[in-house]
Each structure stands twice: as C-alpha cells, then as structure tokens.
GUPA-649358 format. One record per residue: x negated, y negated, z of N, C-alpha, C, CB in turn. Coordinates in steps of 0.02 Angstrom, whole numbers, plus 50000, padded with zeros to 5 digits. Glycine has a CB too. Layout:
<nodes>
n.px, n.py, n.pz, ca.px, ca.py, ca.pz, c.px, c.py, c.pz, cb.px, cb.py, cb.pz
X, Y, Z, X, Y, Z, X, Y, Z, X, Y, Z
...
</nodes>
This chain:
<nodes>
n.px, n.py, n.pz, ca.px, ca.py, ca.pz, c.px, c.py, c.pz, cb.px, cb.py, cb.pz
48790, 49995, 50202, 48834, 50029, 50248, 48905, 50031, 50221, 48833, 49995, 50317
48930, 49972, 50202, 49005, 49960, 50161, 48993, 50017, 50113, 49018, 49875, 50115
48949, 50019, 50063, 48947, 50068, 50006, 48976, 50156, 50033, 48855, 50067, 49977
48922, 50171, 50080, 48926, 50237, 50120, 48994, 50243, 50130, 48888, 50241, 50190
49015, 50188, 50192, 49098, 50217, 50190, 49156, 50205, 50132, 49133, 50186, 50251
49135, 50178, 50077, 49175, 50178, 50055, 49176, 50252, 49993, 49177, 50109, 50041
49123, 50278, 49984, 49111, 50317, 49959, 49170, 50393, 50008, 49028, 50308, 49956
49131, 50389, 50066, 49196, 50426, 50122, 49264, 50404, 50099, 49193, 50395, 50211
49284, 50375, 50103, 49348, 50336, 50087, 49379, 50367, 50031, 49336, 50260, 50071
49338, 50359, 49981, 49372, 50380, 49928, 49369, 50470, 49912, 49341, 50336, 49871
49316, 50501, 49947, 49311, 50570, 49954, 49363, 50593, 49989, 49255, 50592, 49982
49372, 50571, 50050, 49434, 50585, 50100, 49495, 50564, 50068, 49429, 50546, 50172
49502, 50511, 50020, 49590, 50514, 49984, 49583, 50570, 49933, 49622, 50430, 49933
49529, 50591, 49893, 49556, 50654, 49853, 49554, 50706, 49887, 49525, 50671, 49794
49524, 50733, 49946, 49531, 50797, 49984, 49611, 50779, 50024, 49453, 50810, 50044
49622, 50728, 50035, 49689, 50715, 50055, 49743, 50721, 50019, 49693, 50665, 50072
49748, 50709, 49953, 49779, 50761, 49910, 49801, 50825, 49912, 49752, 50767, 49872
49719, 50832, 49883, 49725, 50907, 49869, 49754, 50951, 49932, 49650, 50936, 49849
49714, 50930, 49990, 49755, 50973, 50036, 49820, 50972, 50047, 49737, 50968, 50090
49866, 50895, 50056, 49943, 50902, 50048, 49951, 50949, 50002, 49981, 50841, 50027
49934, 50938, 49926, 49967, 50986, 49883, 49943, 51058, 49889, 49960, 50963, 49814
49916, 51064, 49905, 49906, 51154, 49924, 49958, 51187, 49974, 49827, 51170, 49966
49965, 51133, 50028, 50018, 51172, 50095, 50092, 51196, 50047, 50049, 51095, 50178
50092, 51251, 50057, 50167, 51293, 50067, 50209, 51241, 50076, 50176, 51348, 50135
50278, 51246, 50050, 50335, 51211, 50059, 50346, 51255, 50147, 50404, 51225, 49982
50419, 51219, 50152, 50455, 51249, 50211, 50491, 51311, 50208, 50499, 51207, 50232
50502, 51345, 50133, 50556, 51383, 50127, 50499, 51447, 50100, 50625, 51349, 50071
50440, 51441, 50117, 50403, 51485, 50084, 50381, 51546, 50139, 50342, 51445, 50049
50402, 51523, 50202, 50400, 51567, 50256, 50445, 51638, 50249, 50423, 51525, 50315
50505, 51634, 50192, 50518, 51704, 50188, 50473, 51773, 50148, 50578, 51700, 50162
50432, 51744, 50082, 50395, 51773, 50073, 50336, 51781, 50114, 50390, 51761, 50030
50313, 51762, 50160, 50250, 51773, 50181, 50296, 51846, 50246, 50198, 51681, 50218
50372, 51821, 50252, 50383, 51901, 50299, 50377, 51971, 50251, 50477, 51905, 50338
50377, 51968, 50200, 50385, 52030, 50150, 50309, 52056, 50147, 50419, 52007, 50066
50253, 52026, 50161, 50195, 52057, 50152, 50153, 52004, 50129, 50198, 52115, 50108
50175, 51927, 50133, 50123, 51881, 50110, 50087, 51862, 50154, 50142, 51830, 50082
50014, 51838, 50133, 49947, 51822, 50193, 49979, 51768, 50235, 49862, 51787, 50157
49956, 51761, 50300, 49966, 51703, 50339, 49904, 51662, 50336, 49986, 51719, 50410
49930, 51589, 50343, 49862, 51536, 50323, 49830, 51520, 50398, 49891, 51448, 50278
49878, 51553, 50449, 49861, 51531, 50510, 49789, 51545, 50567, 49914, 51550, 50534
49758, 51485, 50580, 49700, 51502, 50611, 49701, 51565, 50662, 49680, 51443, 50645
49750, 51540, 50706, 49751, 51600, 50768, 49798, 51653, 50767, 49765, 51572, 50836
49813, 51673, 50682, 49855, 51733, 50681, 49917, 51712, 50674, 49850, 51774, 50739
49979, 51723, 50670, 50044, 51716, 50657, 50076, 51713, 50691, 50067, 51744, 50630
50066, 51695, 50764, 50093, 51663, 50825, 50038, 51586, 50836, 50086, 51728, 50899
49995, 51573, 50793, 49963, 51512, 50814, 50011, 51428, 50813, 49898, 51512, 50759
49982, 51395, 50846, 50022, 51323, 50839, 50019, 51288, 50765, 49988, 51266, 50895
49984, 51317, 50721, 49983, 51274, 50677, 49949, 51308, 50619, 49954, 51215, 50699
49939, 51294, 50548, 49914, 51310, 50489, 49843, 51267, 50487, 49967, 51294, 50432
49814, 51326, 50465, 49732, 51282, 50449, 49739, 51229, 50420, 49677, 51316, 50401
49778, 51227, 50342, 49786, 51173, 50278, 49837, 51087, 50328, 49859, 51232, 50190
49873, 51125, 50390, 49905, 51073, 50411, 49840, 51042, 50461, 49981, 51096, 50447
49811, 51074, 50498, 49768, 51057, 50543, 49711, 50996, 50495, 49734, 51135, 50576
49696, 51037, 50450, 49642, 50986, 50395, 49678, 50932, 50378, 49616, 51021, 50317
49732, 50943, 50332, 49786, 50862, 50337, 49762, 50829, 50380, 49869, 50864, 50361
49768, 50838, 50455, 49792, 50803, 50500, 49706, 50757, 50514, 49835, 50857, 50566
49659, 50801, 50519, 49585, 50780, 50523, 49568, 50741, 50458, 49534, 50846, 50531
49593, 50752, 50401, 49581, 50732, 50330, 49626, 50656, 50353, 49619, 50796, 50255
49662, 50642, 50378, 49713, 50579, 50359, 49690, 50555, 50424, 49808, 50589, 50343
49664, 50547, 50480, 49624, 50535, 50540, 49547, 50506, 50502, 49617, 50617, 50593
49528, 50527, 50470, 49457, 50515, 50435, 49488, 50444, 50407, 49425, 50581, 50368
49550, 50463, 50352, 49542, 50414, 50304, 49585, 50349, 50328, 49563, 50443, 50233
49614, 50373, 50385, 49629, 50271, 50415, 49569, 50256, 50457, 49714, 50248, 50482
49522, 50273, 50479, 49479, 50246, 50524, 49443, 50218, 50475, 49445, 50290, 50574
49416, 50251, 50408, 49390, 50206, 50350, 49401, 50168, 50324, 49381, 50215, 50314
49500, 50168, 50330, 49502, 50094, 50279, 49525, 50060, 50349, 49570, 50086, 50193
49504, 50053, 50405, 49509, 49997, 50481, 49448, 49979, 50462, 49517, 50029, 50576
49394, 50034, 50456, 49311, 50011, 50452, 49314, 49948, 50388, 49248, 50095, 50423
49335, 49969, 50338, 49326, 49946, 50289, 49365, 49870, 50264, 49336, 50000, 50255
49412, 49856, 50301, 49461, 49804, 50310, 49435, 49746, 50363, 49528, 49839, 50335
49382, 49772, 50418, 49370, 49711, 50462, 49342, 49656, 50426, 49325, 49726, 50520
49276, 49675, 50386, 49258, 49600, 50341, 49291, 49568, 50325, 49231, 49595, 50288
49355, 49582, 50319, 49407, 49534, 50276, 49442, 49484, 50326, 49470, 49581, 50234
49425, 49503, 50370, 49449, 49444, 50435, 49405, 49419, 50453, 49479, 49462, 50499
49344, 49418, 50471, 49280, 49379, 50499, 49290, 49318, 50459, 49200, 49416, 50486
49260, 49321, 50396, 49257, 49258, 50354, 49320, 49204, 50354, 49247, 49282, 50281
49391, 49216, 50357, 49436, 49207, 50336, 49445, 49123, 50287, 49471, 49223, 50393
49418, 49175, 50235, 49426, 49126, 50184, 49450, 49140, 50122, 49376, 49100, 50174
49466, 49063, 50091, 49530, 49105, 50032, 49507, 49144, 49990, 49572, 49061, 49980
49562, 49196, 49942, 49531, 49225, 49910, 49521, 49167, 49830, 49567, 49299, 49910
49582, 49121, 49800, 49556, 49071, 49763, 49508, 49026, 49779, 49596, 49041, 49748
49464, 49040, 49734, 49404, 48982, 49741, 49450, 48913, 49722, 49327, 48997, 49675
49456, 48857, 49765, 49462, 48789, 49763, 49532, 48777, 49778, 49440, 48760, 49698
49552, 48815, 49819, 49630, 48813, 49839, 49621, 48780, 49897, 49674, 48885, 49848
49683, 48722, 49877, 49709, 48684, 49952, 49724, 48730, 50008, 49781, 48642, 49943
49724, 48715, 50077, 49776, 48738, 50131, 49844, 48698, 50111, 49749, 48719, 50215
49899, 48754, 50159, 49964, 48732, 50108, 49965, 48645, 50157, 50064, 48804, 50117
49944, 48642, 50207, 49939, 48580, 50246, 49936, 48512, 50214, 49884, 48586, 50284
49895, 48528, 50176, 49856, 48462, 50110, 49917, 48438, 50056, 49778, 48510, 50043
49932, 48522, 50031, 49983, 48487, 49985, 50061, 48449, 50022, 50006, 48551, 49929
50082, 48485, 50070, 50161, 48449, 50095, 50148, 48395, 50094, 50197, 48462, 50164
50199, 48341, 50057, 50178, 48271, 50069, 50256, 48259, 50100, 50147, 48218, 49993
50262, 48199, 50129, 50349, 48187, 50137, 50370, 48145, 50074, 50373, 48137, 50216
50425, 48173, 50064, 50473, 48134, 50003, 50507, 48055, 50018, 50544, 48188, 49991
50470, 48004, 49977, 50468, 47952, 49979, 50553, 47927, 50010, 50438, 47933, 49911
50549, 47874, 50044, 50616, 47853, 50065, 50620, 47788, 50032, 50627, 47849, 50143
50682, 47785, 49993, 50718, 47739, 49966, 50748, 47692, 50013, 50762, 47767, 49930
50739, 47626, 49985, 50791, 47577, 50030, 50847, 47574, 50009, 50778, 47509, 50037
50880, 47589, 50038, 50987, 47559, 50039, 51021, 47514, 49988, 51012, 47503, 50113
51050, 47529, 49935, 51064, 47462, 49901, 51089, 47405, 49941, 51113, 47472, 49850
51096, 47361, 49893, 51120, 47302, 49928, 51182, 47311, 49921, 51099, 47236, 49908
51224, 47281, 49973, 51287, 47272, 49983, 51343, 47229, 49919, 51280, 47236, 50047
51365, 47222, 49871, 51380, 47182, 49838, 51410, 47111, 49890, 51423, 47219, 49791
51432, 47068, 49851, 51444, 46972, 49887, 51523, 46999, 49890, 51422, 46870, 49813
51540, 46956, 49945, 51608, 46960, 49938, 51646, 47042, 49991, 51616, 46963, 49842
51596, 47068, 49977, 51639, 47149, 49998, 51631, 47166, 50066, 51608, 47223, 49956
51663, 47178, 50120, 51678, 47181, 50194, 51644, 47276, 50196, 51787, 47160, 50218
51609, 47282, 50259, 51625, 47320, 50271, 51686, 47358, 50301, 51593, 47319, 50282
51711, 47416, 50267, 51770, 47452, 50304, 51765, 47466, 50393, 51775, 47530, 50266
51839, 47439, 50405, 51837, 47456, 50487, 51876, 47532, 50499, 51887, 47386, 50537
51863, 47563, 50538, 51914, 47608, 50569, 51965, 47611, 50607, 51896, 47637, 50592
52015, 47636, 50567, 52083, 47619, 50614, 52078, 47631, 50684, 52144, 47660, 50594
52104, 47578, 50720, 52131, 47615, 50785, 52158, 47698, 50825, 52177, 47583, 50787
52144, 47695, 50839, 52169, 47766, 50881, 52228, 47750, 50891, 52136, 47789, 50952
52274, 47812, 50887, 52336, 47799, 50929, 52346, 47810, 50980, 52380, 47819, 50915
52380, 47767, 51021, 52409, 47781, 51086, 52449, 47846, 51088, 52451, 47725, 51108
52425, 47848, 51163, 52451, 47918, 51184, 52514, 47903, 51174, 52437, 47948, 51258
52575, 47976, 51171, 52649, 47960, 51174, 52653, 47990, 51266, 52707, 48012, 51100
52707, 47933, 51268, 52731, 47953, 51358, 52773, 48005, 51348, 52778, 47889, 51411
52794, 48026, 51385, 52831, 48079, 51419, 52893, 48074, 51448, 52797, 48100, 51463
</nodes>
C-alpha cells in the first residue's frame, strides 16, 4: 500500500511541475486580447483557468499523500539512530566541589555598620 502511494506521490510532484510551469505569467493577458486562445474552461468570463484549476487539484492530491505517507513515522516513535540514548540518560549534574578551607589565623570579614540616619 506504502509503495502505491508513494508511486502517486511522486507522479503528482512531476505533474505539479509541469503544470506550474506551463501557466501563463500575469502580464500575458495582453496578448491573449490581440487574438490569443483563452485557456479558460467556461469561456473568457469563467472564474478560473483550466492549468490553474489542475494546480489546485494537482497540489490537493500531493499533500494528502505526503499526510498519508508521513503517519508511519509517528506510530512507532522511535529513533532514527540505532543505539542512541534519550537525551534524559545522558544529562548528568556537574559534580559539586567542597569549599576550601579557611586558612589558621584569618577572621572572617564583617560588614560595616550602616549609617545613621542624619536628623533634620
């Protein structure tokens, strides 16, 4: 079944091409007033161009294939390296050092007093 659509998949990205690159630019609407064919299904008042209409069915095909084609990859969810930790395993905490010793003889420093307020 995977094979089938993916075979779709890849038929529908080169017709997806080709059809973008076939559509008319935007600026090509002045020649088609001088006597050039219209591409349009329902005549030259229609809502839309055949080649745009197919786009639109052509690129509708080809995300529903790669949604089809992308769910396996969540069911299993497993790594793609064979024998890889979760990052859980590796964080270790960074060892804590004890405090030197104080040298003999040496006070700890006090903090000066605050000053009194000045009166008024």
């Amino acid at each position: 079944m995977q094979t089938v659509i993916s075979i779709i998949h890849i038929v529908m990205c080169f017709v997806l091409i080709a059809v973008v690159l076939l559509q008319a630019g935007k600026g090509a609407n002045m020649g088609a007033a001088f006597g050039g064919s219209s591409q349009t299904v329902f005549g030259s008042s229609g809502p839309g161009t055949f080649l745009s209409k197919m786009t639109t069915g052509v690129a509708v095909i080809f995300m529903l294939t790669s949604l089809v084609l992308s769910h396996p990859s969540f069911q299993g969810a497993t790594s793609v390296v064979k024998g890889a930790r979760p990052v859980a395993e590796k964080a270790q905490p960074a060892p804590v050092l004890p405090a030197p010793p104080a040298p003999q003889g040496a006070q700890t420093p006090v903090a000066p007093p605050a000053p009194a307020p000045a009166a008024k």
